[in-house]
KEMAR-219973 format. One line per 8 residues: number of its first residue (from 1); their letters; for each residue x negated, y, z of N, C-alpha, C. Coordinates in Angstrom, 2 decimals, padded with zeros to 5 digits, m for minus. Example, Ala and Ser with C-alpha at 12.3 -4.5 7.8 and 13.67 -1.06 7.14 Angstrom:
KEMAR-219973
1 = as = m013.19,m005.69,007.80,m012.30,m004.50,007.80,m013.20,m003.30,007.80  m012.85,m002.25,007.08,m013.67,m001.06,007.14,m012.90,000.03,007.87
***
This chain:
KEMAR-219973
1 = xxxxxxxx = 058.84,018.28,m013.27,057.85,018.44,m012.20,056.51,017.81,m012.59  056.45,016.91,m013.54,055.31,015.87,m013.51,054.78,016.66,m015.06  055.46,017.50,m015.60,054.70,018.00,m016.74,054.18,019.38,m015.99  054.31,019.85,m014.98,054.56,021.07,m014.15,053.23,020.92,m013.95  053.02,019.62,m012.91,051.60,019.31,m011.72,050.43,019.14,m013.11  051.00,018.66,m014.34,049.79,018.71,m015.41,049.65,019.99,m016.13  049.99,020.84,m016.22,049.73,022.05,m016.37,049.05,022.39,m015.32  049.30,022.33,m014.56,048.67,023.19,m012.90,047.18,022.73,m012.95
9 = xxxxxxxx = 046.67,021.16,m013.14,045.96,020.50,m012.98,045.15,021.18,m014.26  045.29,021.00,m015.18,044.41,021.73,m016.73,044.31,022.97,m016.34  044.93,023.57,m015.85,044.43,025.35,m015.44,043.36,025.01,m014.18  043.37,024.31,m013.23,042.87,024.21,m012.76,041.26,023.78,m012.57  041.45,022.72,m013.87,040.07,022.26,m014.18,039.45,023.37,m015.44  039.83,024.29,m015.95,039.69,025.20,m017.09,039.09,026.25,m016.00  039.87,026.57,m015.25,038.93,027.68,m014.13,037.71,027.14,m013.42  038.06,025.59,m013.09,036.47,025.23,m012.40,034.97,025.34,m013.05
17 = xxxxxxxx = 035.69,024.89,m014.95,034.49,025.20,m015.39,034.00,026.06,m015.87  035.12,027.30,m015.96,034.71,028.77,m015.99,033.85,029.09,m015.43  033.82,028.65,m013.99,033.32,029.26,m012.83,032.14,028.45,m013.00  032.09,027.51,m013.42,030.65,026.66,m013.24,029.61,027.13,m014.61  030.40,027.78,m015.14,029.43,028.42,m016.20,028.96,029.78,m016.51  029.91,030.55,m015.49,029.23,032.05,m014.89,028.12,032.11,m013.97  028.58,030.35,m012.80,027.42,030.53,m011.99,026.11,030.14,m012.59  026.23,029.08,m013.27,025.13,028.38,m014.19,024.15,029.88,m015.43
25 = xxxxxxxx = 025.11,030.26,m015.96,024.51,031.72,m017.29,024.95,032.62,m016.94  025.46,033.39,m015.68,026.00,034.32,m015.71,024.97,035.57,m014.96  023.93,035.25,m014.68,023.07,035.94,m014.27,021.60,035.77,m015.39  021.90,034.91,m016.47,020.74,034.83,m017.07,020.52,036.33,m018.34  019.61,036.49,m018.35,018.70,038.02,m019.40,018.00,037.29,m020.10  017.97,038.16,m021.42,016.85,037.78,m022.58,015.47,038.56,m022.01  014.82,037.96,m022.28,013.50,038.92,m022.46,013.13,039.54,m022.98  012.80,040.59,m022.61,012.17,042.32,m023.48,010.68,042.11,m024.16
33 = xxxxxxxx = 010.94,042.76,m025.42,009.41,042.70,m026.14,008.73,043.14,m025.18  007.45,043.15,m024.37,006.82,043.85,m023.57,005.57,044.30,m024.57  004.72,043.27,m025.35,003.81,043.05,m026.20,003.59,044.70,m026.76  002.21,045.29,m026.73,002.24,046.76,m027.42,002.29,048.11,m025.95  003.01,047.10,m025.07,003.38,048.66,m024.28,001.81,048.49,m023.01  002.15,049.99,m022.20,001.30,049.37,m021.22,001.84,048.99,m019.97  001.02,048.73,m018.76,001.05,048.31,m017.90,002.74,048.59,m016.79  002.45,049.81,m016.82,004.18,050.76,m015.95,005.07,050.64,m017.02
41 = xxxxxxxx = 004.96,050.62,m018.21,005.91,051.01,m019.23,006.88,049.20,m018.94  005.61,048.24,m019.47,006.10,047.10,m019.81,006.82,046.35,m017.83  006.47,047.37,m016.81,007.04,046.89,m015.87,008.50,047.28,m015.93  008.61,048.37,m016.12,010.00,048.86,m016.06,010.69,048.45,m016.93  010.69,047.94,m018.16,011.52,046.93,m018.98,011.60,046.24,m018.58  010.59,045.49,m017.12,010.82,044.05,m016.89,011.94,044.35,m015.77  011.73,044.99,m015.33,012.82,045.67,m013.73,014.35,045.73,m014.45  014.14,046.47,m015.48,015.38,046.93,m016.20,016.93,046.02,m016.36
49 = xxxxxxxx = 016.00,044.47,m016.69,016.37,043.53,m016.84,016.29,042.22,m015.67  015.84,042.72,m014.38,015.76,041.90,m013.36,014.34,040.90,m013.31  013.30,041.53,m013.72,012.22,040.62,m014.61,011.21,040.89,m013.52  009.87,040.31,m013.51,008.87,041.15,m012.95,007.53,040.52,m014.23  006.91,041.82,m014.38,005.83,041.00,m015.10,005.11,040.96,m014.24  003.69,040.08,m014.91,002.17,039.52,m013.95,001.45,039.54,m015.04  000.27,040.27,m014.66,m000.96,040.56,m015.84,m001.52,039.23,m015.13  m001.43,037.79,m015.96,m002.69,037.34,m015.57,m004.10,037.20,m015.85
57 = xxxxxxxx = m004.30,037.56,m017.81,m005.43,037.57,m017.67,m005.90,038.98,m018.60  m007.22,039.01,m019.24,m007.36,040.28,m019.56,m008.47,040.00,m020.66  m008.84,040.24,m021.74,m009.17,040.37,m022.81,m009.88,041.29,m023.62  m010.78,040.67,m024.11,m011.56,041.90,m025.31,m010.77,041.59,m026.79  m010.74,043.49,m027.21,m010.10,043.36,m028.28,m010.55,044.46,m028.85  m010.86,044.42,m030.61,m011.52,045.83,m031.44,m010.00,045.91,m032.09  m008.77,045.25,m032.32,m008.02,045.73,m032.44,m006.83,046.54,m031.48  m006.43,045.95,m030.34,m005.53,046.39,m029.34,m006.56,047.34,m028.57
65 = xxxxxxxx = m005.79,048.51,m028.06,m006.16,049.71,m026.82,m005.99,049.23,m025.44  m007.53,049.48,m024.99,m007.70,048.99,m023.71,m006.53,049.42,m022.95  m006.03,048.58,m022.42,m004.74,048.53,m021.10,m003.42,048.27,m022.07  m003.19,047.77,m023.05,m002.11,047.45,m023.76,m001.87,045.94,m023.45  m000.33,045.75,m023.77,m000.57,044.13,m023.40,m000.29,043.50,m024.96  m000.94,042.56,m024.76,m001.64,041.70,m025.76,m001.03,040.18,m026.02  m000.40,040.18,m025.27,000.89,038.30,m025.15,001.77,038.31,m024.28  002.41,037.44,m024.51,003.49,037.78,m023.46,003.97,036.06,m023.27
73 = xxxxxxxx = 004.47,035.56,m022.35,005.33,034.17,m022.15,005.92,034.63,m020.84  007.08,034.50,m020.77,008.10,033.25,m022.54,008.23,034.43,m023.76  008.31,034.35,m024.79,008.79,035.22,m025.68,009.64,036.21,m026.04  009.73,037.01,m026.58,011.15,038.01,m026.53,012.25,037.19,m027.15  013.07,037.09,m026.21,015.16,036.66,m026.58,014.93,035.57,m026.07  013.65,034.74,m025.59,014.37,033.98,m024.23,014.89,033.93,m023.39  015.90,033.20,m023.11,017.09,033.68,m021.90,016.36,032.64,m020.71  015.93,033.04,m019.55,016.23,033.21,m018.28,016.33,033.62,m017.33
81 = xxxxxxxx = 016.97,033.32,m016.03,017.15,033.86,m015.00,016.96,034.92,m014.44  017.36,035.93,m013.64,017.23,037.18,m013.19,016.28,036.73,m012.13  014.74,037.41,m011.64,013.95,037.22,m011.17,012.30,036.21,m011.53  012.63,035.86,m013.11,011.33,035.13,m013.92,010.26,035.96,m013.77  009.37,035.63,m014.19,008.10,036.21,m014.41,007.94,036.29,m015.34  007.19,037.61,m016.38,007.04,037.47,m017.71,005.90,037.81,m017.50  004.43,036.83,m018.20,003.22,036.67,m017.26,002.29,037.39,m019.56  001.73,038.15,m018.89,001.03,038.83,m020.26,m000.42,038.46,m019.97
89 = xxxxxxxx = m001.22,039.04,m021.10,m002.46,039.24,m021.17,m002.99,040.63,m021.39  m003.63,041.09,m020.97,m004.01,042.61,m020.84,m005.57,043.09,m022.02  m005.40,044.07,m023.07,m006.35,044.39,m023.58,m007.51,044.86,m022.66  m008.61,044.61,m022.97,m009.83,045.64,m022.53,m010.45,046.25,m023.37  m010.01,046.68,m024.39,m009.96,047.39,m025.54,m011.85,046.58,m026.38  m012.51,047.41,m026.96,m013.41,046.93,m027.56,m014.90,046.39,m026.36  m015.32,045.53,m026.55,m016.54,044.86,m025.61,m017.48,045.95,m025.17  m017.84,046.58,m024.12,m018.88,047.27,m024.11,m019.51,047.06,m022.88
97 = xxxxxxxx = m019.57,045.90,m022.06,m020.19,045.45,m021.25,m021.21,044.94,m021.70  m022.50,044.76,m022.06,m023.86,043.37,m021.92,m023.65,042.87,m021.09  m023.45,041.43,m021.83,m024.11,040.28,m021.11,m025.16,039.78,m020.85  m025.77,039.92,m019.21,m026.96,039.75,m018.92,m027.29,038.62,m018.61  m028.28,037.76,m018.27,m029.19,036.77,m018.55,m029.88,036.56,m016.86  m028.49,035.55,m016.45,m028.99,035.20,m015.32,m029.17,033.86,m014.65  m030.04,033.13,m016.10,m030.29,031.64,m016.00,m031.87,031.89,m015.51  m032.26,030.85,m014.60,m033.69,030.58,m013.78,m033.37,031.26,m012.54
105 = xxxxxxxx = m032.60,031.46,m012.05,m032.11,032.55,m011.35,m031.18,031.34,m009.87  m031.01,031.65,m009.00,m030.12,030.99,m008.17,m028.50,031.40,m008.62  m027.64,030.44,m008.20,m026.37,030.58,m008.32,m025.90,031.97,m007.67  m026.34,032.28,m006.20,m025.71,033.67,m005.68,m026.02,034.93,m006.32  m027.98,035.33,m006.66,m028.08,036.25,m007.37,m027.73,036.23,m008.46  m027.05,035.39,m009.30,m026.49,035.05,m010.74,m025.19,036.18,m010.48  m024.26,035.59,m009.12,m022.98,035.66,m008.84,m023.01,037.55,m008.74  m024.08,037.87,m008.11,m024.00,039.29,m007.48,m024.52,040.17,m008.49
113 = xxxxxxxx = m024.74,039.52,m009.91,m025.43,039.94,m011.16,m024.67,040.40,m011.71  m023.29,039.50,m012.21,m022.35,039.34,m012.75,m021.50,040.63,m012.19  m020.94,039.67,m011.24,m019.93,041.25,m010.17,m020.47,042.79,m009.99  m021.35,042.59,m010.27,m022.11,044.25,m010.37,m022.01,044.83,m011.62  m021.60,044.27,m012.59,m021.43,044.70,m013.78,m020.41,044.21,m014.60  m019.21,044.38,m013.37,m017.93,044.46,m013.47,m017.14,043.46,m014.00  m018.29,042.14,m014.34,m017.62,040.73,m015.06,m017.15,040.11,m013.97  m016.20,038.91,m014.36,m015.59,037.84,m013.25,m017.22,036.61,m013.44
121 = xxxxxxxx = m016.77,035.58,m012.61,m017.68,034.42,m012.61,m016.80,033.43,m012.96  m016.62,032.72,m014.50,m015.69,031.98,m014.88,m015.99,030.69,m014.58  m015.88,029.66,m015.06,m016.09,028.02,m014.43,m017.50,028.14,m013.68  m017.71,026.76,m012.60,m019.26,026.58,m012.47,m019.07,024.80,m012.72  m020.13,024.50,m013.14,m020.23,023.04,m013.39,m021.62,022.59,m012.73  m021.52,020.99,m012.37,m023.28,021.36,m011.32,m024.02,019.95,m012.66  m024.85,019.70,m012.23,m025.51,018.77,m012.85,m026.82,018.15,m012.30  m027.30,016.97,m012.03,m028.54,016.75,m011.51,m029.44,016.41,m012.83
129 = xxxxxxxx = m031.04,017.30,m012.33,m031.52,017.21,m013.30,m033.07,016.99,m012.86  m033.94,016.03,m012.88,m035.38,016.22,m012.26,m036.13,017.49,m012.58  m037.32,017.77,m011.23,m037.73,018.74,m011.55,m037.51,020.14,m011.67  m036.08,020.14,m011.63,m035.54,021.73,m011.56,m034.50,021.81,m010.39  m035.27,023.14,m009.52,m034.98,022.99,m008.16,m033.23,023.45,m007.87  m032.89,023.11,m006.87,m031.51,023.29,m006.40,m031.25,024.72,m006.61  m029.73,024.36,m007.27,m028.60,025.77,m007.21,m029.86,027.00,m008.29  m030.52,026.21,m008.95,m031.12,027.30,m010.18,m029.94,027.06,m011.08
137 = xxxxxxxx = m030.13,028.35,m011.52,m028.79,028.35,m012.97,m029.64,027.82,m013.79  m029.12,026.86,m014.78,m029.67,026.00,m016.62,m029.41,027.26,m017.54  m027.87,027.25,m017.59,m027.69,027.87,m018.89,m026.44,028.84,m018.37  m025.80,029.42,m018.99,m024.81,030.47,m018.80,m023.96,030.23,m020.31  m022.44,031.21,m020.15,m021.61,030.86,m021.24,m021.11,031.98,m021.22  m021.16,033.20,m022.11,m021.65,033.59,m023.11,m023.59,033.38,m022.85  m023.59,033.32,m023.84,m025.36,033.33,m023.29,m026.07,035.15,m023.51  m026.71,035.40,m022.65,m027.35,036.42,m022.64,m027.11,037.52,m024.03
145 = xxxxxxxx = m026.80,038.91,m023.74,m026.49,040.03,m024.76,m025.78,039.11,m026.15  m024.80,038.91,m025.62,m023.80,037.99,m026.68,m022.71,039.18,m027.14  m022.73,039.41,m028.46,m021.34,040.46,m028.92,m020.42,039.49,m029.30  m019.33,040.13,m029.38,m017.62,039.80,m029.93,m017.24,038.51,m028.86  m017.40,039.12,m027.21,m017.33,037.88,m026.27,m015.52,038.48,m026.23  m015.15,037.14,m025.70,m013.44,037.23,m025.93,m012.75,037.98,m024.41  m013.79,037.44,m023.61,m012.86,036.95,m021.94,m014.36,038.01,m021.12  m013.94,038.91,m020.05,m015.13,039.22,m019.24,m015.42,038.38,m018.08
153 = xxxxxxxx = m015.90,036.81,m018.42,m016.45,035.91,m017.90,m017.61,035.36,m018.01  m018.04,034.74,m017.30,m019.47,034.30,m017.64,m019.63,032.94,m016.64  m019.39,031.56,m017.33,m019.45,030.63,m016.95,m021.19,030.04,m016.54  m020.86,029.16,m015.57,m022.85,028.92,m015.30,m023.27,027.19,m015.12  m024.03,026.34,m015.55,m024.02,025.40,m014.90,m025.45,025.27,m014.37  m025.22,024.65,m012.88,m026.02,024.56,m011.95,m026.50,023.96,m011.58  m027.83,023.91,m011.59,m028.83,022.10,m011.08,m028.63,022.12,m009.44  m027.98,020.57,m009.53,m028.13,020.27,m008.14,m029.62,019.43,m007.57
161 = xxxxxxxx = m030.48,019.78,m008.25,m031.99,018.84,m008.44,m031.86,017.20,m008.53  m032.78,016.78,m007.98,m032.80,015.59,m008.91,m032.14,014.07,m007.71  m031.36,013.54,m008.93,m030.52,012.41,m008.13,m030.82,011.51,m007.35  m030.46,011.74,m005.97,m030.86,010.82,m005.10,m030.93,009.40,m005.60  m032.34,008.29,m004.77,m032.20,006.73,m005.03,m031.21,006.36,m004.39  m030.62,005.50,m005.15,m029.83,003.84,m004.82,m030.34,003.28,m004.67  m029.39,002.07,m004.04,m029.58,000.54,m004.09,m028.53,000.19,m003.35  m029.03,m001.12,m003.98,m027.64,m002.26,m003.90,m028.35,m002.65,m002.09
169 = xxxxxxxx = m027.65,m002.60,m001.68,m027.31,m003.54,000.03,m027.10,m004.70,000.28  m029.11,m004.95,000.66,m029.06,m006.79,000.32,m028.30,m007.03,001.91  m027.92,m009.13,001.81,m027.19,m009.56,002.76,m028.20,m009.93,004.27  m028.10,m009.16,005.25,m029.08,m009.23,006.40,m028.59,m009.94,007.33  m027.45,m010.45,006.98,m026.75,m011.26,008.41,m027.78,m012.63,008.51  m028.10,m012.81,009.92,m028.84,m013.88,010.31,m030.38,m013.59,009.96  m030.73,m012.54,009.77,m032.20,m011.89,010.16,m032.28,m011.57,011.52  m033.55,m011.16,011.72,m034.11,m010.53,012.85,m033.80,m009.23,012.64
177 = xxxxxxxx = m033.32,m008.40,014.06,m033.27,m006.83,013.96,m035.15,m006.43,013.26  m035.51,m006.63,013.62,m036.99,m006.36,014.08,m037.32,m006.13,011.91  m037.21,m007.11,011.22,m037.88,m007.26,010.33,m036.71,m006.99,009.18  m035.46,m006.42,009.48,m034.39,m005.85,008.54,m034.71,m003.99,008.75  m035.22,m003.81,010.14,m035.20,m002.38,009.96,m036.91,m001.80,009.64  m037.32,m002.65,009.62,m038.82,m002.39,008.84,m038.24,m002.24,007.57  m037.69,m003.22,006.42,m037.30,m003.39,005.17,m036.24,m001.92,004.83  m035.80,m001.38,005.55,m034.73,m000.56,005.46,m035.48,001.06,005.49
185 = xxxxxxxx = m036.55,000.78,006.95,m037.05,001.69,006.87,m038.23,002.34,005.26  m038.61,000.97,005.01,m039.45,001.42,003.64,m038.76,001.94,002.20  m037.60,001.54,002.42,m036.44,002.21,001.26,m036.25,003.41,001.65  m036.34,004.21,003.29,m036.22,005.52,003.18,m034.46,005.41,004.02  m034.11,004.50,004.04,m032.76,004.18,004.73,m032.96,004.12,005.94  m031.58,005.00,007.15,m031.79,004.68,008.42,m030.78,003.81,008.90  m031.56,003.62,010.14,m031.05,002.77,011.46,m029.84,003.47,011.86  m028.51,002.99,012.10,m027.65,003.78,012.80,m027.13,003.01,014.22
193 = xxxxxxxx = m025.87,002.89,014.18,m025.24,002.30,015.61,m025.88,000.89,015.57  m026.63,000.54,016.72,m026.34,m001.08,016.48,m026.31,m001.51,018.04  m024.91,m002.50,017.36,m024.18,m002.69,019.11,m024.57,m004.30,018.96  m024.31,m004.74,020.11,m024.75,m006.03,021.11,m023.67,m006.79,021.41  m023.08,m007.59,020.35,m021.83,m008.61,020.39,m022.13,m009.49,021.65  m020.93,m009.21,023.10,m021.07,m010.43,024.08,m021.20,m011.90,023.60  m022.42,m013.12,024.65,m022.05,m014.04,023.60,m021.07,m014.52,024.86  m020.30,m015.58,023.33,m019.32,m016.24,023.87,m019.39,m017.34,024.84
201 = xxxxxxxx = m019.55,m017.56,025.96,m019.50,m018.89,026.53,m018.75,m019.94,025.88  m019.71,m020.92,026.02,m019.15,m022.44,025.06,m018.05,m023.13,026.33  m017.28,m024.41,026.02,m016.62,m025.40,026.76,m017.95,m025.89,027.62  m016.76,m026.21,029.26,m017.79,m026.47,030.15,m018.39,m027.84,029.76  m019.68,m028.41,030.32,m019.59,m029.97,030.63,m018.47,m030.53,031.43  m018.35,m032.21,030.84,m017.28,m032.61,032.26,m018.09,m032.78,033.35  m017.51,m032.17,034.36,m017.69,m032.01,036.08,m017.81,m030.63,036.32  m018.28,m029.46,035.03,m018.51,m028.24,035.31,m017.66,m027.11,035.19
209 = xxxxxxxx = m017.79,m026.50,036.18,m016.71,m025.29,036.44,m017.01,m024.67,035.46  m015.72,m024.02,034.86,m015.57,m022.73,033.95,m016.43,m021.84,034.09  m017.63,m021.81,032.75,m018.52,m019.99,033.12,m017.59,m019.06,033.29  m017.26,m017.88,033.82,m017.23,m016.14,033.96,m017.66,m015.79,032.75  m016.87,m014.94,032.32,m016.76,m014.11,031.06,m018.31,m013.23,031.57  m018.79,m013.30,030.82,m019.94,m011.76,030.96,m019.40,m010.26,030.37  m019.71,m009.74,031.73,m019.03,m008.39,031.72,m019.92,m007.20,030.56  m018.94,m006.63,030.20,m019.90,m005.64,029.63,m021.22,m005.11,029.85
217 = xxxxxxxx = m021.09,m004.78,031.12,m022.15,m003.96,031.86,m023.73,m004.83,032.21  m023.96,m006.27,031.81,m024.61,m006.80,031.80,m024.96,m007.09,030.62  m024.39,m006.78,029.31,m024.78,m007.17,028.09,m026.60,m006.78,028.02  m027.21,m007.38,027.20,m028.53,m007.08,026.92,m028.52,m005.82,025.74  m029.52,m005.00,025.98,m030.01,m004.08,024.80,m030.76,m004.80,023.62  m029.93,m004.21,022.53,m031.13,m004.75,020.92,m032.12,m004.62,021.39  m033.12,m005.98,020.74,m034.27,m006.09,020.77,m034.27,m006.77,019.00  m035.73,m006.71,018.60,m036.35,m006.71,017.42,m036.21,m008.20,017.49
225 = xxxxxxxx = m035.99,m009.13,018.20,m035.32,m010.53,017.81,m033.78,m010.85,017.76  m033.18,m009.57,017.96,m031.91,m010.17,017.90,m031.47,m010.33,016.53  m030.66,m011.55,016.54,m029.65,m011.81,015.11,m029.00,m010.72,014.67  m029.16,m010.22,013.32,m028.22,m009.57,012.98,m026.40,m010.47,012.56  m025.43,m010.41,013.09,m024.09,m010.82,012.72,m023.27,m010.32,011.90  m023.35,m008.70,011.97,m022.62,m008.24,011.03,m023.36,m006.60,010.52  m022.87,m006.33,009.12,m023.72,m004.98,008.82,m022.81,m004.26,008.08  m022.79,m003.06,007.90,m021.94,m001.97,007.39,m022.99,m000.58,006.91
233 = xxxxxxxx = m023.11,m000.71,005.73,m022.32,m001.23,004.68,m022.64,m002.72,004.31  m021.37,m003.42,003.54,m021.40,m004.25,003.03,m022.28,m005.02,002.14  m023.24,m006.16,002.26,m023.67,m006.55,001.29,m023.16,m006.68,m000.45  m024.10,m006.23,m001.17,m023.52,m005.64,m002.16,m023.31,m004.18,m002.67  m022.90,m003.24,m001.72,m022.33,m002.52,m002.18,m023.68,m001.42,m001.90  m023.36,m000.33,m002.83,m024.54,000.89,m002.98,m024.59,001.46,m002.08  m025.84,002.38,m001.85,m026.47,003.06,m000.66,m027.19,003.97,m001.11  m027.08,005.32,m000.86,m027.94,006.04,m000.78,m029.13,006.12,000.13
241 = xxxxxxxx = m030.46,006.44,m000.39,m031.59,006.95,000.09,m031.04,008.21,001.16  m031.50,008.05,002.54,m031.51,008.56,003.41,m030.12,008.68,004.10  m029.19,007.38,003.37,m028.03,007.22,004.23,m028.23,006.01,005.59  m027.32,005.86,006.25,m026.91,005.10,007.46,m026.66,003.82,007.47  m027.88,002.79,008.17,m027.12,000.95,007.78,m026.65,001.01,009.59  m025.23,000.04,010.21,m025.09,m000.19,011.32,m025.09,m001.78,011.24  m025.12,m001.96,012.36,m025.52,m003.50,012.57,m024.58,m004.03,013.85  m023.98,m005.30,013.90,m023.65,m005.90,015.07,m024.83,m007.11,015.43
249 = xx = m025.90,m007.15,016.45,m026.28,m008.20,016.60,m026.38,m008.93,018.03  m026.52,m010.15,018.12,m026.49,m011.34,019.20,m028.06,m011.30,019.67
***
């Protein structure tokens, strides 16, 4: 009986991992050369085999025929799964687009330059640069009537004009409102929230009754002598020209 239950037991674990290795490879396909064919052809090899291809990108070529595919990943006789993607690159057979020349130009009529003459708009990069006004295109990538271009893209980088001033955020606590927002104002920096810290009532004299909290609604409005107590941003830290200082003052 006890050599019986170990037989039973080894068949048993021999089928589990049968089964764990039909479910694991038992649906996996090699991949079909697609490379050479075109577009319907190289789908239906991919179907054939449970595949789907995806043209993602598309290419100039004086050797391959426009609409042929041109790469392929993963490779042919890689094995996976029924439902992968086999993602190609698509010929556009030999270059016969010009590339036109749409630097000095704004970024949109650049954009509507491009798309009109059937190219994509590949990276944009910005850059600040004095003197040269906002969202003008610098330079372009291919540059203007460029032959043996690879990709029908045309990358652009774009002046964002010229870099706003800094400065460092001197320490104003224990100034006057009055003569911190003069100083702030001549940097070109504004005034933002500035609230009115209740003051605190001190300990009574002995014999004297406890002051009453002062209610909100009686607080005083900033005036150009009040203490500044606290400021945001932080002393120290940078500020843009024509950004926001707030203030707590007494």
């Amino acid at each position: 009986m006890l050599l019986l239950a170990l037989v039973l037991m080894t068949v048993a674990l021999i089928s589990a991992l049968t089964a764990m290795r039909l479910a694991i490879h038992g649906r996996e396909v090699a991949i079909p050369k697609v490379v050479g064919m075109g577009p319907a052809e190289a789908e239906r090899a991919g179907a054939a085999s449970g595949l789907q291809v995806v043209i993602e990108r598309q290419f100039y070529s004086a050797d391959i025929p426009e609409g042929k595919i041109m790469t392929q990943i993963p490779p042919p006789g890689a094995k996976v799964r029924r439902g992968w993607s086999i993602r190609v690159a698509q010929s556009l057979g030999p270059q016969r687009v010009t590339i036109p020349n749409v630097t000095g130009g704004s970024e949109r009529v650049a954009e509507l330059n491009i798309r009109r003459r059937g190219l994509s708009l590949g990276s944009i990069a910005h850059v600040n640069l004095p003197d040269v006004p906002l969202e003008q295109v610098i330079s372009q990538s291919p540059p203007a009537n460029a032959s043996g271009v690879s990709a029908p893209k045309i990358s652009l980088l774009i002046s964002d004009g010229s870099e706003p001033l800094t400065y460092v955020m001197p320490n104003l606590t224990g100034q006057p409102l009055g003569s911190a927002m003069l100083a702030l104002q001549d940097a070109g920096i504004k005034i933002g929230k500035v609230s009115v810290i209740p003051p605190v009532p001190g300990p009574p004299l002995p014999g004297e009754p406890q002051a009453a909290p002062v209610a909100s609604s009686v607080v005083s409005e900033p005036s150009a002598a009040s203490m500044i107590v606290t400021q945001t941003p932080a002393p120290g830290q940078k500020i843009a020209a024509g950004s926001a200082v707030n203030f707590e003052v007494r």
